[in-house]
Structures are given as C-alpha cells and as structure tokens.
C-alpha positions in Angstrom: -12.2 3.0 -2.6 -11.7 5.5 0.2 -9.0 4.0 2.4 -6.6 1.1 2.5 -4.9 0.4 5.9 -2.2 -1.5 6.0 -0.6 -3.3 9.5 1.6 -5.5 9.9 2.4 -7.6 12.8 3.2 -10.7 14.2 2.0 -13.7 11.7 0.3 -11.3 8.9 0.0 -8.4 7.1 -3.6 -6.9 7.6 -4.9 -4.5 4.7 -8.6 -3.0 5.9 -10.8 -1.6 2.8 -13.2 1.0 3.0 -15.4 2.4 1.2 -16.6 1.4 -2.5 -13.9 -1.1 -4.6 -15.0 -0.7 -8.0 -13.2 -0.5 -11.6 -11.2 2.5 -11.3 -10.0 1.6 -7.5 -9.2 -2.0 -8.6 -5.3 -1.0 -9.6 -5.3 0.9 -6.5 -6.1 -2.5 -4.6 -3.5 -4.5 -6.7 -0.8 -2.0 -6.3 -1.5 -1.9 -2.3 -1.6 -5.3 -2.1 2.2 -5.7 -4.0 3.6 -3.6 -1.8 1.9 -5.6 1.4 3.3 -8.4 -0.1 7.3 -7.0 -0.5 6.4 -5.7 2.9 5.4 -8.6 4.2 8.2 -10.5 3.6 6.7 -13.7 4.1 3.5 -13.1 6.2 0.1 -14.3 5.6 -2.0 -11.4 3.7 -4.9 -10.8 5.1 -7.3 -8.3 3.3 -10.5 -7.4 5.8 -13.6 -6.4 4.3 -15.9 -5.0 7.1 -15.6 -1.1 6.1 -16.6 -2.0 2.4 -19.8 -1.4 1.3 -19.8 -2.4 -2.9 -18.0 -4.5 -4.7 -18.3 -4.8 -8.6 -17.0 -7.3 -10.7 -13.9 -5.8 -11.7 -13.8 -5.7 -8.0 -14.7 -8.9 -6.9 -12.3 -10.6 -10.1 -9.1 -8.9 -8.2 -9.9 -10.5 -5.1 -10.6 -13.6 -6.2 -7.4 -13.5 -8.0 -5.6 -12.1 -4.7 -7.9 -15.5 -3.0 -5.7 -17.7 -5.8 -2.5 -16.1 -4.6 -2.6 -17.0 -1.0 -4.4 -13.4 0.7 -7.1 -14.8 3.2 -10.4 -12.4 3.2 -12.6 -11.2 6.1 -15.4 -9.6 6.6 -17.0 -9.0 10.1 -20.7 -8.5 8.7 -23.0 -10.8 7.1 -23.3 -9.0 3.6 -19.1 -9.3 3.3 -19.0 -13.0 5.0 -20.8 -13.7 2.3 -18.9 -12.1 -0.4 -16.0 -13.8 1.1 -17.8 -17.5 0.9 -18.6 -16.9 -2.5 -15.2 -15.5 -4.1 -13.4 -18.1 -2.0 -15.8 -20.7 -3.8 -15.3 -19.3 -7.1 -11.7 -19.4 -6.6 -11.6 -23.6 -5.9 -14.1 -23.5 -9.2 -11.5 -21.8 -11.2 -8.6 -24.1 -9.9 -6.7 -21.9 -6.9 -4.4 -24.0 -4.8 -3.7 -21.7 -2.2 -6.7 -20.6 -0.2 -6.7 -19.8 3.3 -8.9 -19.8 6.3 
C-alpha cells in the first residue's frame, strides 16, 4: 500500500487507500485503522477505496473483517464498488452484525 489518509471530521473518520493492499501491507491497514478508531472516538469509520488498484485475499479478509466491525467501504469506481458489494456480502454470509451503508 502506498498511502493511507486519514480525516476526520464531522460524523466520520475517513481513511483513503492507495495504491496496492496486499499481504505485507495488511498489518499496516489494521494498525491505521486502530488508531482511526481511538481517534475517532466514536465516529463512523469510513475506509474509501477509489485510489486502490489490487486487492489480494489477505487483503480483501482484513476488510471484510474491518466490514464486521462497523467500518463502511467506498469506492468511487466500478472495479472497487464492486469489491465493496462483494466483501460487504461475504460479511452478512459469515454472520457480521454491524454493516453500514
């Protein structure tokens, strides 16, 4: 992964990827995403995935997890739409109570 942004304002905590999320980025991703969350103290989590451009598993298993933990996911193109639709569909599969948007 090249870059993780992370704003915060009003409502949520917005975290913008970029680049390539693959194994050896994945604890990179979880780590950001912990201190979004102590940061956030109390906002939505929003993770946006329009400057990503591959996703592996190892990738795709921490998001879904983050998807089970209450973080909404965006993407602004049709390629990461899609990847959101279908982790946030795995995620009801596997029994997540807490997805958003």
């Amino acid at each position: 992964m090249r870059k993780v942004t992370v704003l915060s304002g009003g409502t949520e905590c917005r975290m913008r990827l970029e680049g390539r999320l693959f194994a050896p980025w994945v604890s990179k991703l979880e780590s950001a995403r912990e201190r979004a969350q102590r940061a956030a103290s109390g906002k939505t989590i929003m993770v946006d995935l329009s400057g990503m451009t591959f996703i592996d598993s190892n990738g795709k298993a921490v998001l879904m997890n983050m998807i089970g933990q209450g973080t909404k996911l965006v993407g602004k193109d049709v390629h990461n739409e899609y990847i959101v639709e279908e982790l946030k569909s795995r995620a009801r599969a596997a029994g997540a109570a807490r997805i958003i948007g």
